[in-house]
C-alpha positions in Angstrom: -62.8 23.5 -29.0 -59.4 23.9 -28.0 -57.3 26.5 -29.5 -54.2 24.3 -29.2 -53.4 21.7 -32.1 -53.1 18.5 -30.8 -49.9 18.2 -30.9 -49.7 20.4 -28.3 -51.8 19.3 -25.7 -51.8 16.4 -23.5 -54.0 14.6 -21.5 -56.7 16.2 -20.3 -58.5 15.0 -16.8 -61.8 16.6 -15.6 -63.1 17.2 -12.0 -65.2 18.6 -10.2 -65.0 21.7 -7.7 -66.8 22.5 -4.5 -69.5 24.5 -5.8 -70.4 21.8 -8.2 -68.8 23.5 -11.5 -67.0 21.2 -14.1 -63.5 22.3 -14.7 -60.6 20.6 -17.0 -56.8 20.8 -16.6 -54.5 19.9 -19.5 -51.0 18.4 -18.8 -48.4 19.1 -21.4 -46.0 16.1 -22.6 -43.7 16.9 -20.4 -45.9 16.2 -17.4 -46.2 20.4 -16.4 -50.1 21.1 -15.5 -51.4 24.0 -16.9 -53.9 26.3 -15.2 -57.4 24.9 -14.8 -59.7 26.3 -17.6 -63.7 26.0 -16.4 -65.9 25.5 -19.8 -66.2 27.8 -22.7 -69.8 28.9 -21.1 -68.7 29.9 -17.2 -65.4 31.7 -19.4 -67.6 33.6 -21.3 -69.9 35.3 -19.4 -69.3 38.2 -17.7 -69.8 36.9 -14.4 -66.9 34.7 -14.3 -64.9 37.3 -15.7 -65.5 39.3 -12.5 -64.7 36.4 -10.5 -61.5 35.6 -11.7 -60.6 39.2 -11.4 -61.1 38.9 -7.8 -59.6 36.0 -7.5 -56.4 36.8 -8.8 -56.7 40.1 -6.5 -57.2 37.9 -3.6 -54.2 35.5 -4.3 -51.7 38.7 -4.6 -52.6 39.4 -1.0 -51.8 36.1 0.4 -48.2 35.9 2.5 -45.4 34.8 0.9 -43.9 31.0 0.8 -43.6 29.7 4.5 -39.6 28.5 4.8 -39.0 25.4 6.8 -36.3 26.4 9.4 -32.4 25.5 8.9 -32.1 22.1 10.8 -35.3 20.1 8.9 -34.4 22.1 5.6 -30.9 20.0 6.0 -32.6 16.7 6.4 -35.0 17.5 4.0 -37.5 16.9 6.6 -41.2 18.7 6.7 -41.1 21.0 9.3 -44.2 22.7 11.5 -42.0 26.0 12.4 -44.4 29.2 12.6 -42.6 32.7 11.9 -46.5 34.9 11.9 -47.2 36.5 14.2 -44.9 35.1 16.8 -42.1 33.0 16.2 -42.8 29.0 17.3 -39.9 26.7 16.9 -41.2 23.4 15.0 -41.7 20.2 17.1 -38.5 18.0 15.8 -35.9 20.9 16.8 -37.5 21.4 20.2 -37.4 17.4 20.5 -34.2 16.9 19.8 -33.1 20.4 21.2 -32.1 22.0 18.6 -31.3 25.5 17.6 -34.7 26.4 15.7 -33.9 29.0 13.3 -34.4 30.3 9.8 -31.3 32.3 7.7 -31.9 33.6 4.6 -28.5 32.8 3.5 -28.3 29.2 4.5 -27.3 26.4 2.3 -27.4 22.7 2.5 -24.2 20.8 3.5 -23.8 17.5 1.8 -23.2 14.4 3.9 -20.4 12.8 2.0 -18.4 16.5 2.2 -19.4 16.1 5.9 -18.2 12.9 6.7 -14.7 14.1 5.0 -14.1 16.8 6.9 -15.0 14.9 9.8 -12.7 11.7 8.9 -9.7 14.3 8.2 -10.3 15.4 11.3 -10.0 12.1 13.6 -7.1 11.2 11.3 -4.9 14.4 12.4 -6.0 13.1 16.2 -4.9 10.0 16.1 -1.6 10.7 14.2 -1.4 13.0 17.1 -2.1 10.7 19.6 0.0 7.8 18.1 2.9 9.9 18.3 2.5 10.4 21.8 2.2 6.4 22.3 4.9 5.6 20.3 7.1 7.7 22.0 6.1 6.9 25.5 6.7 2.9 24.8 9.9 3.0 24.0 12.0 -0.3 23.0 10.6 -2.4 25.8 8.3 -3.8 23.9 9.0 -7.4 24.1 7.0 -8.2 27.5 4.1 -5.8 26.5 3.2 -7.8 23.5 2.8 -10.9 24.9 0.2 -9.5 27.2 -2.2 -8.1 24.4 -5.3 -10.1 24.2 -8.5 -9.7 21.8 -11.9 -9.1 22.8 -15.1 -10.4 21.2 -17.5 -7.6 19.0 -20.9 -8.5 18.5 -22.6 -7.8 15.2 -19.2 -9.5 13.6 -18.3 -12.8 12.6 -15.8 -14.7 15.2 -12.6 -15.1 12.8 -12.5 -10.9 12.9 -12.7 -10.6 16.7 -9.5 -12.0 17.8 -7.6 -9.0 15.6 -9.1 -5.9 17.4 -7.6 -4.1 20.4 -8.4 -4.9 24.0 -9.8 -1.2 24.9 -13.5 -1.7 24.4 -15.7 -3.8 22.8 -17.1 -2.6 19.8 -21.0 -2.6 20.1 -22.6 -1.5 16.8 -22.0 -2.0 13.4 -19.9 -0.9 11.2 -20.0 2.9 9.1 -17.2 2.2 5.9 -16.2 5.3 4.6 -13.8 4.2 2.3 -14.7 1.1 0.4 -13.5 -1.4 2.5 -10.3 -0.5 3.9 -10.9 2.1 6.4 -13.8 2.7 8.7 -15.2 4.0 12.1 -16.6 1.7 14.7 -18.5 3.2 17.7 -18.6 1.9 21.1 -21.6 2.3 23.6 -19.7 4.3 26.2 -16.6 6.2 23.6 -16.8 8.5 20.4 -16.0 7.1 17.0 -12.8 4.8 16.7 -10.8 4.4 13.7 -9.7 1.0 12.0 -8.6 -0.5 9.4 -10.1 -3.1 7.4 -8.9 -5.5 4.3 -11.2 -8.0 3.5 -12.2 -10.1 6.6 -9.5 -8.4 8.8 -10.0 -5.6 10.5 -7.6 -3.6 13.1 -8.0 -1.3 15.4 -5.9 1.9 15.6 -4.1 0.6 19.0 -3.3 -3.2 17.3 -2.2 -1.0 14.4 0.6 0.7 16.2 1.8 -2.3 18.1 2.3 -3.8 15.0 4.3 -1.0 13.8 6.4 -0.7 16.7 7.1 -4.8 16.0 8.4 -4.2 12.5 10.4 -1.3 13.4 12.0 -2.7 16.3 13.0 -6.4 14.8 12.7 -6.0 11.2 13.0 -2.6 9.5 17.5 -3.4 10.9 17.6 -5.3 8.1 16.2 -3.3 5.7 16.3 0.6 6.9 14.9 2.9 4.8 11.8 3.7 6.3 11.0 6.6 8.7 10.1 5.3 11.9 9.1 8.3 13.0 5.8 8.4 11.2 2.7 7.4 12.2 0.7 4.1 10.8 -2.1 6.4 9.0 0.9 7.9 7.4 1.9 5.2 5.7 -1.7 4.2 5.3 -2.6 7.5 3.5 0.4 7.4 1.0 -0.8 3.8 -0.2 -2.3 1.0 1.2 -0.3 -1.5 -0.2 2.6 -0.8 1.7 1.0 -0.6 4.9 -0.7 -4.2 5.0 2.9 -5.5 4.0 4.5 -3.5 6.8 1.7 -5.0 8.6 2.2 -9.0 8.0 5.2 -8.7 8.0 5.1 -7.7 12.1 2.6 -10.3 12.0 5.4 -13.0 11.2 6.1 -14.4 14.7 4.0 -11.6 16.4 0.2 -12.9 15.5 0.6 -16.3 13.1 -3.0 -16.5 12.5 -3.1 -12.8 11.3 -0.3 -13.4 8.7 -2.6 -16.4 7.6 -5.6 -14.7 7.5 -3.6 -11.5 5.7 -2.1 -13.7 2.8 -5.6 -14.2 0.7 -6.8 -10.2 1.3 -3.0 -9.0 0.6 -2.4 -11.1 -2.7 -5.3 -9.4 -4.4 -5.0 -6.1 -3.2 -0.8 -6.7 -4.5 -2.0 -7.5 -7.7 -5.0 -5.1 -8.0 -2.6 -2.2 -7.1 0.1 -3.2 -9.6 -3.0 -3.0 -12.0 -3.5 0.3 -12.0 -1.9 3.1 -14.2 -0.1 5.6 -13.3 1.8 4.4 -10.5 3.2 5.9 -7.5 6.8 5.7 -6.2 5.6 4.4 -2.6 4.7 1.4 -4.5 8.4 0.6 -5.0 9.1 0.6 -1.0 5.7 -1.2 -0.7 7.5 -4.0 -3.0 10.8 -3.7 -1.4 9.8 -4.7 1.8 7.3 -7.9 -0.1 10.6 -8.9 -1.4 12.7 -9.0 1.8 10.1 -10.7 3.9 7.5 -12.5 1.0 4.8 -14.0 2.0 5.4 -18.0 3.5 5.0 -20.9 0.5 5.2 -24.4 0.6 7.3 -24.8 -2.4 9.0 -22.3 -4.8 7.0 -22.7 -7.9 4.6 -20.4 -5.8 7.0 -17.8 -4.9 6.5 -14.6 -7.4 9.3 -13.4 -5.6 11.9 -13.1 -8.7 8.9 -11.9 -10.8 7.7 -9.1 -8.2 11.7 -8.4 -8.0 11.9 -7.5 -11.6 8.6 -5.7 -11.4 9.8 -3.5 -8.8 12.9 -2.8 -10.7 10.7 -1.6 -14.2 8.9 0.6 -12.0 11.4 2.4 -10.4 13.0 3.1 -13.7 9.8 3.8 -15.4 9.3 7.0 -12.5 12.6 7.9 -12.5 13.8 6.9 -9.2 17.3 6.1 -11.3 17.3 9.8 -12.1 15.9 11.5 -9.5 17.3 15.3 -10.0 15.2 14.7 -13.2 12.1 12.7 -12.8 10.2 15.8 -14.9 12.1 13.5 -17.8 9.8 10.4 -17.0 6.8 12.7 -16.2 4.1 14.9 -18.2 4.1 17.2 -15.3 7.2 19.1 -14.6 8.3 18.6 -11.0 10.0 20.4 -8.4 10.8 18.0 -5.7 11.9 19.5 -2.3 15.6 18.2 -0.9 13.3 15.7 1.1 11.6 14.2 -1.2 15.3 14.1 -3.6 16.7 12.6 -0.5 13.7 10.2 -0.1 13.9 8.7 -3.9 17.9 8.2 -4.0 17.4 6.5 -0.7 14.3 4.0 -2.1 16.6 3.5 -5.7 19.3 2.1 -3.6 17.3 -0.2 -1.4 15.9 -1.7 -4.6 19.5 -2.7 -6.0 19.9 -4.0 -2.5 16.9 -6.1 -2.8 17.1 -6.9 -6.7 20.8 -8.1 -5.7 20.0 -9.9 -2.9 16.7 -12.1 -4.5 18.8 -12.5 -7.5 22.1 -14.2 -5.4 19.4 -16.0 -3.1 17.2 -17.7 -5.8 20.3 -18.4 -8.5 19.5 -16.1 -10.9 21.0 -13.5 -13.2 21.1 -9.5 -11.1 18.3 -7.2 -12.3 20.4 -4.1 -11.2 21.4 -0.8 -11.9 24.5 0.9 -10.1 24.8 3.8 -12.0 26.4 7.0 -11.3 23.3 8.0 -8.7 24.7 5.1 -6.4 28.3 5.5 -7.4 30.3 6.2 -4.0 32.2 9.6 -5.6 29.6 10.2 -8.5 26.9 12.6 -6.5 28.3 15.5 -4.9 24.9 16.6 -3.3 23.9 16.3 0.3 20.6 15.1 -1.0 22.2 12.0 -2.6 24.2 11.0 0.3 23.1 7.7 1.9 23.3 6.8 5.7 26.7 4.9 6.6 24.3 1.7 7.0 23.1 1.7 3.9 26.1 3.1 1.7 27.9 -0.2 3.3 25.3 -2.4 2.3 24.9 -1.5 -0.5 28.8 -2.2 -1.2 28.3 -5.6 -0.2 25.8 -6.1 -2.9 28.2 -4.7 -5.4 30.2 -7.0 -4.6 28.2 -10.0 -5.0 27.0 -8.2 -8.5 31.4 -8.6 -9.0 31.2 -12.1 -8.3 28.6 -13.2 -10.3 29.6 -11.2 -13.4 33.1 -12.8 -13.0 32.4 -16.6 -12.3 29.5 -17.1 -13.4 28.6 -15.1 -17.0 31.2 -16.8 -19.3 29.2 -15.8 -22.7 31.1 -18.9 -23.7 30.0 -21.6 -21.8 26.9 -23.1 -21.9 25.9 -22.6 -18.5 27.9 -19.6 -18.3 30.7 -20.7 -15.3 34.4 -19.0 -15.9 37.1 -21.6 -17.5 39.5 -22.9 -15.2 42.2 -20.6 -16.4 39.8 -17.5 -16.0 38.2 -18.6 -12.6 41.7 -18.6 -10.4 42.7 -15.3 -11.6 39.2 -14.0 -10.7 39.6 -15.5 -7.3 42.0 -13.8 -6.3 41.4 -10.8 -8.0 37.9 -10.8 -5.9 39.6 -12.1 -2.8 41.4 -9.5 -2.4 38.6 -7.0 -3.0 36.5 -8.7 -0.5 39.6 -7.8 1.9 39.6 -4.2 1.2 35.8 -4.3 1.4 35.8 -5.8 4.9 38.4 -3.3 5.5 36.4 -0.3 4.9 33.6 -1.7 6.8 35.2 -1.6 9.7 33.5 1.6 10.7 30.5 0.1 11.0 29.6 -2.4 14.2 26.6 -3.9 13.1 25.8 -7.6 13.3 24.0 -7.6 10.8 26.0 -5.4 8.2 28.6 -8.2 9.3 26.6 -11.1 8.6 26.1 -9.8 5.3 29.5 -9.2 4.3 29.9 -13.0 5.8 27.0 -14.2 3.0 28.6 -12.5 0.2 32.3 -14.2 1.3 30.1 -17.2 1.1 28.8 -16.6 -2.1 32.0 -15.9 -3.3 34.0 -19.0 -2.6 31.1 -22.0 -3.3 32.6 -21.5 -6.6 34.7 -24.3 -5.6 32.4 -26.6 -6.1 32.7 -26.1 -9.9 36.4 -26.5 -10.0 37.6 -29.7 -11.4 39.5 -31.9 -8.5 42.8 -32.2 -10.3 43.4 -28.3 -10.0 46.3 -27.4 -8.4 43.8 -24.7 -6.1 41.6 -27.2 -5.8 42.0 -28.2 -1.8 42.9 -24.6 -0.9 39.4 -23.6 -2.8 37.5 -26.2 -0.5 39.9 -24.8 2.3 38.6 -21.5 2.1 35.0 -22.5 1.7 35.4 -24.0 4.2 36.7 -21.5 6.3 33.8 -19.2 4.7 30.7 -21.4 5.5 32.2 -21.7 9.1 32.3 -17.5 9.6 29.2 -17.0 8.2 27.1 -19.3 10.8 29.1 -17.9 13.4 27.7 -14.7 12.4 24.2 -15.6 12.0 24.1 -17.6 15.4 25.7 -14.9 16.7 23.3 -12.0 15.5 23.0 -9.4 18.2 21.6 -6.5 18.7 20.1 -3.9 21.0 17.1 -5.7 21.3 18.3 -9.1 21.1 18.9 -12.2 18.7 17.4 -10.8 15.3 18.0 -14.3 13.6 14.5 -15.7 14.2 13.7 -12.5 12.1 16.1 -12.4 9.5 14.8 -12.1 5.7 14.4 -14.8 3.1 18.3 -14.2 1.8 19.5 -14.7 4.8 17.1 -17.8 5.2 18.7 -19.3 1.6 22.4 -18.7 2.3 22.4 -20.8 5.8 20.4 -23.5 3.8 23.2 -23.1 1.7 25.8 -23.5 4.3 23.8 -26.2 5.8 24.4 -28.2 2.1 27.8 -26.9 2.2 28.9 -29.0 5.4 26.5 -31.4 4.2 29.0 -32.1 1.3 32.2 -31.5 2.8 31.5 -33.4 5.9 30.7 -36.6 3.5 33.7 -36.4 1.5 37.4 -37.0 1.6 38.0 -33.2 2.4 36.5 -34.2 6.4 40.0 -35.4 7.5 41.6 -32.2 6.5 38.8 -30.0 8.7 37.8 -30.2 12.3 35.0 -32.8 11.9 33.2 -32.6 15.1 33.0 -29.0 15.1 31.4 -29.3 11.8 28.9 -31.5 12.7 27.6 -29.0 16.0 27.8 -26.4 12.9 25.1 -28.5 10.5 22.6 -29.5 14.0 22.7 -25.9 14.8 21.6 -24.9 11.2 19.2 -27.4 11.2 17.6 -25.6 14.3 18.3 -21.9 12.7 16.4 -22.9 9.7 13.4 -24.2 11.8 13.4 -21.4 13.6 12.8 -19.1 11.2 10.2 -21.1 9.5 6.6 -19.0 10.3 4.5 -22.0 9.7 4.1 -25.4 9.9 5.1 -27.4 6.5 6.3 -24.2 4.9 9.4 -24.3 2.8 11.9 -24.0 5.3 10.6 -26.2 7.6 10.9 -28.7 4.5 14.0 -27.7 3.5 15.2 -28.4 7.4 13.9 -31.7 7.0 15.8 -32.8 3.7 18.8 -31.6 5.6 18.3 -33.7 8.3 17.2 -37.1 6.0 20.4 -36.3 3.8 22.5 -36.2 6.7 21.5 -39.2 8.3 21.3 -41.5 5.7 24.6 -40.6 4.7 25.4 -42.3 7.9 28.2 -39.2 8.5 26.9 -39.3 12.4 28.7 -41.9 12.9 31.6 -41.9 10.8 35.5 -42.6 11.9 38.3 -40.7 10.3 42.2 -42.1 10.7 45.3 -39.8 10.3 45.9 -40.8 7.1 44.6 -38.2 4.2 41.4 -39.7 1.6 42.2 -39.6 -2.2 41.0 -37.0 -3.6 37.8 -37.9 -5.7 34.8 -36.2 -7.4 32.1 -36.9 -4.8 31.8 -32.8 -4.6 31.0 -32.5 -8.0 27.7 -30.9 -8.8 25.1 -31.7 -11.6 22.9 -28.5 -11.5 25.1 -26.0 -12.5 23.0 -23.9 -14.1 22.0 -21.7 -10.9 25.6 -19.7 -9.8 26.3 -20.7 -6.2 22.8 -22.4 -5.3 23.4 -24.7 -7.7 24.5 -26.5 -4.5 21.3 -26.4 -3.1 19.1 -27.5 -6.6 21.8 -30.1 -6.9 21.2 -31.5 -3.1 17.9 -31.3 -3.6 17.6 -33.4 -6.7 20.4 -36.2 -5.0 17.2 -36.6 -2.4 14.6 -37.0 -4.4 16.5 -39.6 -6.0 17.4 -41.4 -3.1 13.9 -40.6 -1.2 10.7 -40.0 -2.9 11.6 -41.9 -6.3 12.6 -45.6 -4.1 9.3 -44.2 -2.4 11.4 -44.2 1.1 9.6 -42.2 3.7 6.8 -39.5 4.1 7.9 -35.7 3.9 4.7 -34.5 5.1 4.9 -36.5 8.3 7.9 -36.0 8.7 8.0 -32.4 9.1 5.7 -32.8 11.8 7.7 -35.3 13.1 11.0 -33.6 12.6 14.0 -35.9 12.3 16.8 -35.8 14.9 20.4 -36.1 12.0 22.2 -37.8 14.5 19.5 -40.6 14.7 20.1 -43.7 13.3 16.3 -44.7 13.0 15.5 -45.9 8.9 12.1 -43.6 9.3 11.2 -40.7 10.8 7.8 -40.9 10.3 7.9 -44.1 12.6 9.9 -43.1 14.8 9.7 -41.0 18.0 9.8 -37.5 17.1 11.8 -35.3 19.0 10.7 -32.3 19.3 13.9 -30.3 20.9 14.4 -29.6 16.9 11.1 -28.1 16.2 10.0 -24.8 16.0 9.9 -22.9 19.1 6.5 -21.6 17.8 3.3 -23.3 16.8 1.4 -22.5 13.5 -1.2 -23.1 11.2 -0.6 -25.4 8.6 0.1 -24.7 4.9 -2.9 -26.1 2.8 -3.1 -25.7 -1.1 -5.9 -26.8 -3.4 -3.8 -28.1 -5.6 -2.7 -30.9 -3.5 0.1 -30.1 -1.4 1.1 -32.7 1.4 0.9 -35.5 -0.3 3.9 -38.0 0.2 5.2 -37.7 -3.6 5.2 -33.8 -3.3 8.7 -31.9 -4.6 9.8 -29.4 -2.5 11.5 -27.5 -5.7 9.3 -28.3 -8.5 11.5 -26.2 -11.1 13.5 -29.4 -10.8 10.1 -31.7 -12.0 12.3 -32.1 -15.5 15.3 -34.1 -13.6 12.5 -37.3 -12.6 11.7 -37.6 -16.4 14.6 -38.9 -17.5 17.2 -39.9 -14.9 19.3 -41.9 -17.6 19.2 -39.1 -20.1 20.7 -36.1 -17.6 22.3 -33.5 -20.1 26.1 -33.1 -18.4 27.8 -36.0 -19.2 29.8 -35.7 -15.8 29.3 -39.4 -14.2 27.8 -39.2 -10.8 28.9 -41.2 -8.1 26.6 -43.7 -6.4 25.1 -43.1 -2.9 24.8 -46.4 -1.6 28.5 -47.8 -2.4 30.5 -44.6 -1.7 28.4 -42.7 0.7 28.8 -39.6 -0.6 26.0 -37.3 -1.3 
């Protein structure tokens, strides 16, 4: 019997030695094997007493564990190496030639730590090397890029080969160290090469930097507050997000089927990176630049723009970018932030007003804004809140509009918040005149595009008059002057140069909304009794060329401002204003520029157009928007239908690109290009101003 209980022991399985001689070995419940007892018999005699004695003796003599040497003991690999009495080295290090050793004070590295070190590494030589590239290319970049070809990479599917770099192709598959978005491809005949990857796209480290040097060179003018001089894995490492915006956005005109291929990928890593808690600062620029450029819709109730604008407001206030010699206030952890990183914040907290004021004036909305005393122009007294002359006047502009709108249109009592007539002409000329000393002070600066903005927000300013009743005593020297206002500001934005050329193919979506704007400006005036008092054939090159602008900066085919061009066009030709005859004689004054929509500040123009077209268009069921975009429709014409007609293509986009295709039906002939305005179709008789409208057919007037 056993003298364990039976608790105790476990199972118990017998064999049998060499010699013949039962023996038993009892495993515990935690599965340790205990030493082999023989039988109570063999135990008890004296003869197996002395045996075990000398066994035990001969066991203590035995050498002592043989070590397997460093290189297999780091693979975990069994290793033959034989240290007694000469040293052999084992058979996989003389294989492979390796250093066949043993060290007594050797430790096992871990892979993952490995990989680390080696991925920091090839990221400091590439930064390294992309410096070196940058600066070697220079701004002649226009005739390089449209040399840059793809090559094909086995072991992937086709739609990723035609974003990689030319160098080499890539022969085996792919190693990713980083869950997706970065990883190391290695060619037959090089060492590892870095990329990056989001979703189905991937890019290598040379297609990378061209697309930086695109942004930087014919985007980052309008909105500079980047560092240029910084390398892509820079802004990669800081956060993701804002490098694959910085990226489609150079893809834009660069690579069309990259932006289209980017949009899916980008949306969900946008909203899985707003998802996460705590934020980080860089997300602001990320959202800045998403908001300048956002990505190409086909109609605005798509376009999170206005939502992403407030987001990006909230978060800068929730970090403290508003205060930034105190952000240990919006913090757990108290923070000493170095004169950089000071300068850095004050310089991201003005660009989003800039923004926040610019989506707000674009879309019709109310400001989301914040010019407190870290933006005020005598407030901060520290070189690290002093902002670049570029900026500082830009950012003055947008104060400005912020004036305007406050002014004109935030009357707490009115119902749709427009000024009274008594309180709008002493605002206009209160603002007039600070738009004079504005342009005055700007005077320092030469840029086109600092220019064109202080053109916008003159604009902005004076299509007020469409809100003014016609018997005012101002009223023709209103329309004078918005006149004269829509005329200066095309003539800025056709006449957008720069260093590096014509920017206006690149401009951003406010720029993009305020010459639709003009476009429906001259639309109006040009149709109305106000045509004899301006120069009406000048005015009509005016409206064909911003037909063309608009198209031109459309990025795809059917998006919004390639339909927006097109409603233009329809508008102006069956207005029949072509081929209209003026005498000498001046037009009664009438209320053909009267506006319905009044509820969105000075793109109530636009909403207002809009919803005049639909009316006359899609509701008598005349024509086919969707064809006629790709058909786009020549103003001048005096053909009923584009969409029968003979397109002509002088008015199309220079560039070719992808369609627009939604699952939720987009292109059908009944499809609204604004569906905010879905509410107007529903009851035409029942519209809630009780301003009468005047009909299309009998007075021609839109």
């Amino acid at each position: 019997m056993s003298a364990y209980p039976p608790t105790v022991l476990g199972r118990t399985h017998s064999r049998t030695d060499s010699i013949g001689t039962a023996t038993t070995a009892t495993v515990s419940p935690k599965g340790k094997r205990k030493r082999l007892q023989q039988d109570d018999r063999e135990s008890s005699s004296p003869e197996s007493g002395e045996k075990g004695y000398e066994g035990d003796r001969e066991r203590k003599r035995q050498p002592g564990v043989k070590r397997a040497c460093n290189e297999c003991r780091q693979q975990k690999l069994k290793c033959d190496v034989l240290t007694e009495p000469t040293y052999q080295t084992c058979s996989r290090c003389t294989r492979l030639k390796l250093a066949c050793k043993i060290d007594s004070n050797f430790k096992r590295v871990g892979k993952r730590s490995r990989n680390l070190d080696m991925e920091r590494e090839i990221v400091e030589l590439r930064n390294q090397l992309a410096r070196q590239q940058a600066s070697s290319i220079g701004p002649s970049i226009k005739t390089s890029l449209s040399t840059s070809a793809s090559p094909t990479i086995s072991n992937l599917p086709s739609h990723m080969d035609r974003f990689m770099g030319q160098e080499q192709a890539v022969a085996s598959s792919l190693m990713d160290l980083q869950s997706g978005t970065g990883a190391f491809a290695r060619s037959p005949n090089n060492p590892l090469l870095l990329h990056r990857r989001i979703g189905d796209v991937i890019l290598t480290h040379d297609r990378v930097v061209e697309l930086f040097i695109v942004f930087f060179t014919y985007y980052h003018p309008f909105l500079p507050f980047l560092d240029p001089e910084r390398s892509p894995d820079y802004y990669y490492e800081k956060v993701p997000l804002r490098f694959w915006i910085i990226i489609s956005v150079a893809a834009r005109r660069h690579d069309p089927q990259l932006l289209s291929a980017l949009t899916q990928p980008l949306t969900d890593l946008l909203w899985r990176t707003l998802a996460e808690v705590p934020q980080n600062y860089i997300i602001v620029k990320a959202l800045c630049i998403l908001c300048t450029w956002p990505l190409p819709v086909s109609s605005t109730s798509s376009d999170a723009t206005y939502l992403l604008t407030g987001t990006m407001m909230h978060l800068a206030m929730q970090l403290g970018l508003h205060r930034p010699s105190h952000t240990g206030d919006f913090s757990k952890f108290k923070e000493e932030l170095l004169e950089e990183e000071l300068t850095d914040r004050v310089r991201t907290w003005a660009a989003c007003n800039g923004v926040a004021q610019r989506v707000a004036t674009g879309y019709g909305q109310p400001p989301i804004t914040l010019y407190d005393w870290t933006l005020a122009p005598s407030g901060p007294t520290e070189s690290s809140h002093r902002l670049p002359a570029v900026v500082e006047g830009r950012l003055m502009i947008e104060k400005f509009c912020n004036e305007v709108t406050k002014a004109l249109y935030s009357n707490q009592r009115n119902p749709v918040g427009l000024a009274d007539d008594v309180q709008s002409s002493i605002y206009m000329a209160f603002l007039q005149r600070q738009y004079d000393e504005l342009e005055n002070k700007l005077k320092f600066d030469d840029s086109s595009i600092t220019l064109l903005h202080l053109r916008a927000a003159g604009l902005h300013l004076r299509l007020f008059a469409f809100f003014n009743p016609p018997g005012s005593q101002q009223y023709h020297s209103d329309l004078m002057a918005l006149w004269l206002a829509t005329t200066s500001f095309l003539d800025a934005a056709f006449n957008l140069t720069t260093p590096v050329g014509n920017l206006l193919e690149y401009s951003t979506n406010y720029i993009l909304q305020m010459i639709t704007a003009a476009g429906f400006a001259l639309l109006k005036l040009l149709n109305s009794f106000f045509a004899s008092h301006i120069n009406f054939e000048y005015g009509r090159s005016l409206f064909t060329r911003t037909i063309r602008a608009i198209r031109s900066i459309s990025v795809r085919t059917n998006d919004l401002p390639s339909r927006l061009a097109e409603v233009l066009a329809q508008l102006w030709r069956a207005s029949g204003a072509g081929s209209r005859q003026f005498s000498n004689g001046a037009m009664s004054i009438d209320n053909s520029l009267q506006l319905k929509v009044k509820c969105r500040m000075s793109m109530s123009l636009v909403f207002d157009s809009i919803w005049r077209w639909r009316e006359e268009f899609p509701a008598k069921g005349k024509g086919n928007l969707d064809a006629a975009v790709k058909n786009p429709t020549n103003p001048d014409s005096t053909v009923e239908s584009s969409a029968n007609s003979v397109a002509d293509h002088s008015l199309a986009p220079s560039n070719t690109y992808g369609d627009i295709t939604t699952p939720d039906g987009f292109g059908e002939s009944n499809y609204e290009v604004f569906d905010p305005l879905n509410w107007m179709l529903d009851g035409l008789l029942e519209f809630p101003y009780s301003l009468p409208m005047p009909d299309i057919d009998t007075q021609g007037t839109l």
